[in-house]
C-alpha positions as CSV (number, residue, x, y, z in Angstrom):
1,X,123.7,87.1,86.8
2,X,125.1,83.4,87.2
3,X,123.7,83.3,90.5
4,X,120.1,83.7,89.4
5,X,120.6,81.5,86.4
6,X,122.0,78.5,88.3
7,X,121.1,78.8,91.9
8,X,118.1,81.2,92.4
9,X,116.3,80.9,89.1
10,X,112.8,82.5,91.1
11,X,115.2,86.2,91.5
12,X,115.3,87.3,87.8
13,X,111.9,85.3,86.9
14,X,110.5,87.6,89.4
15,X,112.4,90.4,88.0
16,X,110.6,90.4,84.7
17,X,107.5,89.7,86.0
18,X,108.1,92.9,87.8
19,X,108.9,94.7,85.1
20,X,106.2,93.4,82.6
21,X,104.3,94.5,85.2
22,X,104.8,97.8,85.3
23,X,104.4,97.8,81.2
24,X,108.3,97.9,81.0
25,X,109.9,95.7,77.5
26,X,111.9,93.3,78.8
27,X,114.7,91.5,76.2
28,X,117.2,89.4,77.1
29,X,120.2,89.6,75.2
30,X,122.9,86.7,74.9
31,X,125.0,87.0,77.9
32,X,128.3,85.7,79.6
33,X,129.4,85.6,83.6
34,X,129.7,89.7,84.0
35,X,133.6,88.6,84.7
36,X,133.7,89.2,88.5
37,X,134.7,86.0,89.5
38,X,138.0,85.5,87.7
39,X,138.5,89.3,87.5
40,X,138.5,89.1,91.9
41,X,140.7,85.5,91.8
42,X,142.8,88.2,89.2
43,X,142.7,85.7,85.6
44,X,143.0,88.7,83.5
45,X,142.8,87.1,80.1
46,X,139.7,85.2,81.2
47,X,137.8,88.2,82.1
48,X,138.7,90.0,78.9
49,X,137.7,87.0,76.9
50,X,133.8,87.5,78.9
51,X,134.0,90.8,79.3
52,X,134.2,91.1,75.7
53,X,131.3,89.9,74.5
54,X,129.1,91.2,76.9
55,X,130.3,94.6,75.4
56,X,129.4,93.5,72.6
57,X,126.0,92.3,72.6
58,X,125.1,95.2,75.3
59,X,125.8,97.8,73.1
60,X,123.9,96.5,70.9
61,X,120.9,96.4,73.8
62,X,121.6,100.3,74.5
63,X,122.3,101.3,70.8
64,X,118.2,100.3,70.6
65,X,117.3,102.0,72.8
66,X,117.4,99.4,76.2
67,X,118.7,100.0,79.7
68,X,120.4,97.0,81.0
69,X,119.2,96.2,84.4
70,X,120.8,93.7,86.8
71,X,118.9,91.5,89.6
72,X,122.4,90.7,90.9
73,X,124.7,93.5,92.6
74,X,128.1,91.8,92.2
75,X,126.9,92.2,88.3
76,X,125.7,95.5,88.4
77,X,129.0,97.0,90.5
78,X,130.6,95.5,87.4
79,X,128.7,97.0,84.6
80,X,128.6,100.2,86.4
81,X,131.9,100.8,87.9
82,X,135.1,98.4,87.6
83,X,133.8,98.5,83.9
84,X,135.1,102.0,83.1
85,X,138.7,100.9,84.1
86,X,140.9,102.2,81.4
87,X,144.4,100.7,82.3
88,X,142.2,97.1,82.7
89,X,139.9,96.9,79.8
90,X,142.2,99.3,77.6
91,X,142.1,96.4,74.9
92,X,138.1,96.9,74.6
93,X,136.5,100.5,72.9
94,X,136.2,102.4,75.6
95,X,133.2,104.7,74.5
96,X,131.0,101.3,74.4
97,X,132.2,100.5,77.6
98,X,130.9,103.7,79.2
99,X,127.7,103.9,77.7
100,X,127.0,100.5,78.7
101,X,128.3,101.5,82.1
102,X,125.7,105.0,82.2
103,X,123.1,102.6,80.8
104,X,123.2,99.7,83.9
105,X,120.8,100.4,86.8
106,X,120.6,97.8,89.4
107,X,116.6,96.7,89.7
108,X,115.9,98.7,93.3
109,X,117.3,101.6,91.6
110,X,115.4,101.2,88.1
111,X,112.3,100.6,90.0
112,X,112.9,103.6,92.4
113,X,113.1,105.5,89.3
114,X,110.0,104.1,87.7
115,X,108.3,105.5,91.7
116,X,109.8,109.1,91.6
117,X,108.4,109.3,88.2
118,X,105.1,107.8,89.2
119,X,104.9,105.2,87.2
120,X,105.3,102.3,89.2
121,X,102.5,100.0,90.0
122,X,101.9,99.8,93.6
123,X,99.1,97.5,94.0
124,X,101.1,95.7,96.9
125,X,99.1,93.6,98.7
126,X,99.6,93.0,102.8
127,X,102.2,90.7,103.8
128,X,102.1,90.3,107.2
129,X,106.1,89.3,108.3
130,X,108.9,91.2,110.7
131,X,111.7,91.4,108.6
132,X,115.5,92.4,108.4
133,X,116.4,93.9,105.5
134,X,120.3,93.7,104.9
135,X,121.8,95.6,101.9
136,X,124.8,93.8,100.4
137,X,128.6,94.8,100.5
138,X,127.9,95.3,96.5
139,X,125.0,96.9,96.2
140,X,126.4,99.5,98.9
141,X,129.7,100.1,96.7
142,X,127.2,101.4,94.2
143,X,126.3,104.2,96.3
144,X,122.4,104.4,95.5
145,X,121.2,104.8,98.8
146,X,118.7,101.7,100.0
147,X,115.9,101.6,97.0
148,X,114.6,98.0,97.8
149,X,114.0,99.4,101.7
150,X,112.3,102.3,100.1
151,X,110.1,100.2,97.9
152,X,109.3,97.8,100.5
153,X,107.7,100.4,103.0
154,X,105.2,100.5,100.7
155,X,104.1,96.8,101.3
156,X,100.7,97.1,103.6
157,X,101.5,95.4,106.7
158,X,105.5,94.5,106.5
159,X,108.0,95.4,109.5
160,X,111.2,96.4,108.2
161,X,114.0,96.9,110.5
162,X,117.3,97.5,108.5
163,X,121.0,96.7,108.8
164,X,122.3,100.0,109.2
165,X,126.2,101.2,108.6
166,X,128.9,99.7,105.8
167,X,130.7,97.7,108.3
168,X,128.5,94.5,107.8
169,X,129.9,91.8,105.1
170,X,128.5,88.2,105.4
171,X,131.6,87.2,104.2
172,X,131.4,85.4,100.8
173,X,132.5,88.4,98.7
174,X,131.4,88.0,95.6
175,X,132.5,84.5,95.5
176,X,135.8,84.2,97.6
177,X,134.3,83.0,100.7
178,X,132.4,80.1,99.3
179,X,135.6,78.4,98.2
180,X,136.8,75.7,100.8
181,X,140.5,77.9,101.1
182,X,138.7,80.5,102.1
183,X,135.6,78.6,103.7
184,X,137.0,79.5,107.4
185,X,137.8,83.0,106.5
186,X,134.6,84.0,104.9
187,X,132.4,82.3,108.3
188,X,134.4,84.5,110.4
189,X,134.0,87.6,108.5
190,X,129.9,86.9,108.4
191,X,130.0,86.0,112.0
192,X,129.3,90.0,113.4
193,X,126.6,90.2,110.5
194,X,125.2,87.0,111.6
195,X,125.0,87.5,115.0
196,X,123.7,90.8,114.8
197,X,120.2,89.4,112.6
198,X,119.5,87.0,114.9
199,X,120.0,89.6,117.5
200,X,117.3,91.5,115.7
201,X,115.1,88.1,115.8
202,X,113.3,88.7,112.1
203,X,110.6,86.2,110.6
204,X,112.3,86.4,107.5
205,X,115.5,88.3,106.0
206,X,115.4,90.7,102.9
């Protein structure tokens, strides 16, 4: 996702290094923005234009054989779900569009796979922290339960208490609330999510 590429680089470094890890082949096709941002600020002829050649080179990932797994949930909600949109995408081939969309896993839920089957690697070592581990609005909309939290219990030594129920957003919204217009607006939506952390008083948050 753009937000690992520009701002968090370490998030999907450490995803392949996970997933080399665990013996998994990881390529990286050439990519676009998934589209999210100017499908939410609603410039349809700008997504269209990205959305089309992700299509295309991601069908080209699953026709040999790949899964397409996302470190970002905004991304993943869009591969997965808004994706399939007939009326929307009706200009791109709509069979590619679904198998690309049964073929996108977000990492948690690739990884939780890899565990039910066994085959993940789970020589965690201890980390001693007391944690908060807060699922995000997009990641939620994907209904896939909480894989990360799952995973995570597994870490020797790590307290986990979790942000529980769907009414928590920390207000940016894919990318609406970090736009000065809506700066105001997306503090005050965080605010209840915010307060409710510290209220939980964590080392560090997940």
């Amino acid at each position: 996702g753009c937000g690992g590429r520009y701002l968090f680089p370490n998030v999907p470094k450490s995803a392949v290094k996970v997933l080399t890890h665990n013996n998994i082949e990881v390529l990286i096709p050439e990519q676009n923005c998934c589209g999210a941002p100017p499908f939410l600020e609603g410039d349809r002829n700008f997504t269209l234009g990205l959305v089309a050649k992700n299509v295309k080179h991601l069908y080209e990932a699953v026709e040999g054989g790949f899964d397409i797994v996302c470190s970002c949930p905004t991304c993943g909600y869009m591969l997965k779900e808004v994706l399939k949109d007939q009326e929307y995408f009706i200009s791109l081939d709509r069979d590619k569009r679904i198998q690309i969309a049964s073929k996108t896993y977000d990492l948690g839920q690739y990884l939780e796979r890899l565990h039910k089957k066994g085959e993940l690697k789970t020589d965690f070592v201890p980390v001693q922290a007391d944690t908060v581990y807060y699922p995000p609005c997009h990641l939620r909309s994907q209904r896939i339960g909480e894989p990360y939290a799952t995973i995570l219990e597994g870490v020797p030594e790590l307290k986990i208490k979790k942000v529980e129920g769907d009414a928590y957003c920390c207000g940016i919204a894919g990318i609406v609330g970090v736009k000065s217009k809506y700066y105001e607006a997306g503090v005050e939506m965080g605010k209840g999510l915010m307060q409710h952390v510290q209220g939980l008083n964590p080392e560090e948050v997940l």
